[in-house]
N, C-alpha and C positions, 0 to 999 in steps of 0.2 A: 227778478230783481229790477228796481227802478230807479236808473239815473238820474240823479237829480241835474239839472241845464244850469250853464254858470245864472248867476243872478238870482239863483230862487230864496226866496224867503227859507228860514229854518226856526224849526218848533224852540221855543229857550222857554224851560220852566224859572218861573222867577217863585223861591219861599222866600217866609218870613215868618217868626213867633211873635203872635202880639196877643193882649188882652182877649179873650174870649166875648164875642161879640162887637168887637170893633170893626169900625167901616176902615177898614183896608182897600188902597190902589196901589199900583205903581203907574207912575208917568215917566216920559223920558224923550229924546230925540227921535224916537221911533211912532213917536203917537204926536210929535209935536207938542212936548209937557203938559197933556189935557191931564188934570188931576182926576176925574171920573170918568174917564174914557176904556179903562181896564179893573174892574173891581176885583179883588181878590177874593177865593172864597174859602171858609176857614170848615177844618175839623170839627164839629159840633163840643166843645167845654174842654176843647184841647189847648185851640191857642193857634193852632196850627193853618197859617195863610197861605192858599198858591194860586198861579197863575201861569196859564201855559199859550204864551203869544207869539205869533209870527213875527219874525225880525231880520229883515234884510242883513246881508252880508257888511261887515264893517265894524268900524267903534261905534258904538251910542253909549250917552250917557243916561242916567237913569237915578230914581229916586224913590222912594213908598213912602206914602200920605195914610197917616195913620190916625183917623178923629179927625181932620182938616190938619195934623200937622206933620210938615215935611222933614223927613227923614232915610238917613243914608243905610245900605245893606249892611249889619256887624256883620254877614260873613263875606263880605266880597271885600278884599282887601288895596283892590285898586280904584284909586280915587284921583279925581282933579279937581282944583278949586274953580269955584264960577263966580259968577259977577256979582252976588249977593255976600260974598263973602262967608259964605260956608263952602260946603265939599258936593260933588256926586260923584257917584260909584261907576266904571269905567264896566261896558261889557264887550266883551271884542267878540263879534260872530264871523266864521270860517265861513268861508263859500266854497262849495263840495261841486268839482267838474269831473270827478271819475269814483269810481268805488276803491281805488286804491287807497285814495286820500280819505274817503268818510270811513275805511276800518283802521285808519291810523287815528281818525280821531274820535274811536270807537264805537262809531255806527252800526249797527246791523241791519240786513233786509229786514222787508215787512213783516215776512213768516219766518224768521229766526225765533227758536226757541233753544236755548243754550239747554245742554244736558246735564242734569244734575249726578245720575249713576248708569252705568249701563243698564241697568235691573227698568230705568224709568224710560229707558228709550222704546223699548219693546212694548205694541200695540197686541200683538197677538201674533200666534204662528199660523205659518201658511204652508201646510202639506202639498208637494208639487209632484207629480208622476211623471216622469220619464221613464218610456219601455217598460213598465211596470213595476220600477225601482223607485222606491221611495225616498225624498231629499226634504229638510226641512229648512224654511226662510223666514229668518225675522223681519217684518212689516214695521217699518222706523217710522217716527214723525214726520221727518223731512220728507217722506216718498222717498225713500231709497229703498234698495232691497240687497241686504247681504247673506251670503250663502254660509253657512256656519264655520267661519273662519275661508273658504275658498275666494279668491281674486275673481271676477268676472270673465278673466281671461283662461282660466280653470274651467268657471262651470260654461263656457261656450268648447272648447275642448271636450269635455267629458261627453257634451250632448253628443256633439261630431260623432264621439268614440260609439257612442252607444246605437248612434242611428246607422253607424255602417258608412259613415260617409269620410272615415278618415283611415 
């Protein structure tokens, strides 16, 4: 697992649905409002525009340039007015100094892969021989290994029992 150090940039997917082949950006406080400095890239005859940028901790405001013309996120509901007299869309990025705070704001590690059923955890079984007794262990995703239903504090016990050493 990797801490993120106070200060680091965090990935912010920014979508938007526009016209199927339209020149999509977003600009903002983050890029210094460069209107083609972040191009957006769309679903092929979907509509469908995203963009996944690095963005310092903090408020930035932010905008999407759709054809050359500027426009606010319908789904981002937080807005302030600017000095043109229209609006931009408020993004507020967390700064993450422990992992406590990045699974409250539902981060996971790099190698997290959530589990959908128990059936899909299972890699395959791994027959293990102690004393010539046969144990069998489910091989998980994570690198874990559990003993079919026993605690590890069980199958270190058992071995004990069986080596003679308890």
């Amino acid at each position: 697992m990797k801490l993120l150090p106070v200060g680091t940039q965090r990935r912010v997917r920014f979508k938007l649905l526009a016209k199927p082949g339209s020149q999509v950006f977003v600009a903002g406080t983050f890029n210094n409002w460069n209107p083609t400095a972040n191009p957006m890239k769309d679903n092929p005859e979907s509509g469908h525009y995203k963009a996944v940028l690095r963005v310092p901790p903090g408020a930035h405001e932010y905008k999407f340039i759709v054809n050359g013309v500027w426009s606010v996120d319908p789904k981002c509901a937080a807005r302030i007015p600017n000095a043109y007299g229209s609006q931009n869309n408020v993004l507020h990025v967390k700064k993450t100094t422990c992992w406590d705070e990045a699974r409250e704001s539902g981060l996971r590690p790099a190698g997290h892969l959530p589990f959908r059923k128990q059936a899909d955890r299972i890699l395959k079984d791994i027959p293990l021989e102690l004393q010539g007794k046969s144990i069998w262990v489910d091989y998980l995703r994570r690198d874990r290994i559990t003993v079919a239903g026993l605690g590890l504090a069980v199958l270190l016990l058992l071995m004990l029992v069986v080596t003679g050493r308890v």
